[in-house]
N, C-alpha and C positions, 0 to 999 in steps of 0.2 A: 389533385394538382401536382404536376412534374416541374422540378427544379429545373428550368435549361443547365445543360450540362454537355462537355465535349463525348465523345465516347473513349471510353478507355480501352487502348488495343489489348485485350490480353491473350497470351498466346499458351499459357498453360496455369489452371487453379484447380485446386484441390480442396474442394468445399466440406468433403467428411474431417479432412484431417483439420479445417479452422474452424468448426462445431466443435470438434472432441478438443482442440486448444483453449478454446473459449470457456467450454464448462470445466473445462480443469483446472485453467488458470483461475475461475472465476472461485471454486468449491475451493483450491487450499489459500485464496486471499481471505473469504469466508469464515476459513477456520481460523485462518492466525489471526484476524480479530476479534474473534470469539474468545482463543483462549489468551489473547493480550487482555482484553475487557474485564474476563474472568479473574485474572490472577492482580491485573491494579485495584479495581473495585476493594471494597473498605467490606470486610466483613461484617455477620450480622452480631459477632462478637465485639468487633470493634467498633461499630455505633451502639450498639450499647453501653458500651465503657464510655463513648463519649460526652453518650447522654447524657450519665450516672456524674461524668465529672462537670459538666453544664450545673446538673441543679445541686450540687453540694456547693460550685464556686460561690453559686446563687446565696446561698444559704449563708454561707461564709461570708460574703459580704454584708448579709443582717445582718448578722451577729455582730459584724467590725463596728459597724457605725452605730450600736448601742454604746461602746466605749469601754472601760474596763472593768465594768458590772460581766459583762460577756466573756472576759479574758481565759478561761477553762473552756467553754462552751467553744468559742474562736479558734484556740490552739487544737482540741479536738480536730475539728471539722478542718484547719489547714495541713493537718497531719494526714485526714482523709486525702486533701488536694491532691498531696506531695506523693502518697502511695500511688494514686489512682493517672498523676502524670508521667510516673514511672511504669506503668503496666503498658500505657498506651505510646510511649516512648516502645519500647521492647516491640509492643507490637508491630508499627510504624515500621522499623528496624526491620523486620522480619520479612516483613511484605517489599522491601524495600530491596533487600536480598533477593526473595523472590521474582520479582520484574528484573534483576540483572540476570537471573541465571534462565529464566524464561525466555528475555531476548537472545542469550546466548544461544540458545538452542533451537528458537526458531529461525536465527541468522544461518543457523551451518545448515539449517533442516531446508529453508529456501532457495539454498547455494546447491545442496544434492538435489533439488528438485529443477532447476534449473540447467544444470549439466546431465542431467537422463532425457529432459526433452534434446539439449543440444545434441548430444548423442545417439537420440532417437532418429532427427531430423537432419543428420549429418550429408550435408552435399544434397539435401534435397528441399528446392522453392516450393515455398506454398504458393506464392503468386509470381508472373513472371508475363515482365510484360514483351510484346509484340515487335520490334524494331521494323519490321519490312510495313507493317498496318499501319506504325505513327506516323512515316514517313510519309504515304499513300494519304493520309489523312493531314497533313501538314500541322502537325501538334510538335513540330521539333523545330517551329519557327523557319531563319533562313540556314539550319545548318547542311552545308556542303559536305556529303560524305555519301560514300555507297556499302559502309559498315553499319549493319540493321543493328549492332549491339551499338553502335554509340548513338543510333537515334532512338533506342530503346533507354540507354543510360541518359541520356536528356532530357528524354521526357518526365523520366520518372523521377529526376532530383527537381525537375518544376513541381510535381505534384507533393513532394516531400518535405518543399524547403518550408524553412528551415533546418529539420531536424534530416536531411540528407549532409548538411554540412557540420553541425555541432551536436546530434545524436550519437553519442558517444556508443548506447545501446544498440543503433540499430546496427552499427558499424560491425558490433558485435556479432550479432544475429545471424550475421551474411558470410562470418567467416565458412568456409567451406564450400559454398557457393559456385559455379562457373560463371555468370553473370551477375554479380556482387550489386553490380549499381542499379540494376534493372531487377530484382527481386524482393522478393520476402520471405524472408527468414522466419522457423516456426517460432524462437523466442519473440518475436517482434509480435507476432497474436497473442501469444501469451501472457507477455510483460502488457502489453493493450488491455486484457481483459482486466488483469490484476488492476490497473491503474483507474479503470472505469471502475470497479465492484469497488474497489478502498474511497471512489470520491464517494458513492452513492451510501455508501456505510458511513462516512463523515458526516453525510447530510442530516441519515436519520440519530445517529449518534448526539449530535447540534439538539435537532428539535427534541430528544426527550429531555434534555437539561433546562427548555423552557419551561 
């Protein structure tokens, strides 16, 4: 079964180069979830410590509610608490360190990875659409013009909008560009793929917490 659909003029794509965008973008969102996941997750030190402070609390509470026949046995075991909320405090601490200085480094690490495509793909569309076929095909409504770039840039912010007017990214994408409004930029696949691989990692992320 085929969508009805207009046809899209397009006048120049480059389908290696938005394969190899796609598995790239896709392989380092991949990874920086990986090693985000990694480095928040709770130690198997740290659940153990948690455990350990579960059943002494446990304990401690017998003990309380026997009354001051218990009071040695009590202090004991709150003096356990107090150690064992102090180790897992420190730990907490630690880990907690560790997700800022992780994010920190995969924030500069995504920014150089980010400017090597832009400067891979400098002045040059991955897609780019047709202005003389949209016309010919009347996909640019009734506008009067015998400039193929403005009925190319028409058509293609109908196909875009929203994000042709308040995509701050894609605005980005296209700097260097010769036909800004009528193209695509390699960050704009890339930043695509990213965006798709992080929902789909959300999803199964979700379902193993059930």
């Amino acid at each position: 079964m085929v969508v009805p659909h207009s046809e899209i003029p397009i006048f120049s794509i480059r389908p290696t180069d938005i394969l190899l965008l796609l598995v790239f973008g896709s392989l380092t969102e991949v990874l920086h979830r990986i090693v985000a996941h990694r480095t928040k997750r709770q130690s198997p030190a740290e659940k153990a410590l948690r455990e350990q402070l579960r059943v002494v609390r446990y304990q401690t509470n017998k003990k309380r509610a026997l009354g001051p026949s218990a009071f040695v046995e009590t202090s004991k075991l709150e003096r356990i608490v107090l150690n064992k909320e102090k180790e897992l405090k420190a730990i907490e601490e630690k880990r907690s360190q560790d997700v800022k200085s992780m994010e920190k480094v995969m924030k500069y690490t995504m920014t150089l990875l980010n400017l090597v495509v832009f400067l891979m793909y400098y002045g040059i569309p991955i897609v780019e659409i047709d202005g003389l076929r949209a016309s010919e095909l009347g996909l640019t409504g009734n506008l009067q013009s015998d400039d193929h770039a403005q009925h190319a840039a028409t058509f293609w912010k109908g196909v875009m909008f929203p994000l042709s007017y308040i995509g701050i990214g894609t605005k980005i994408s296209r700097i260097g560009l010769v036909n800004k409004a009528s193209s695509v930029g390699a960050l704009s696949v890339y930043w695509s793929s990213q965006a798709l691989v992080g929902k789909v990692y959300e999803c199964f992320e979700a379902l193993s917490f059930r």
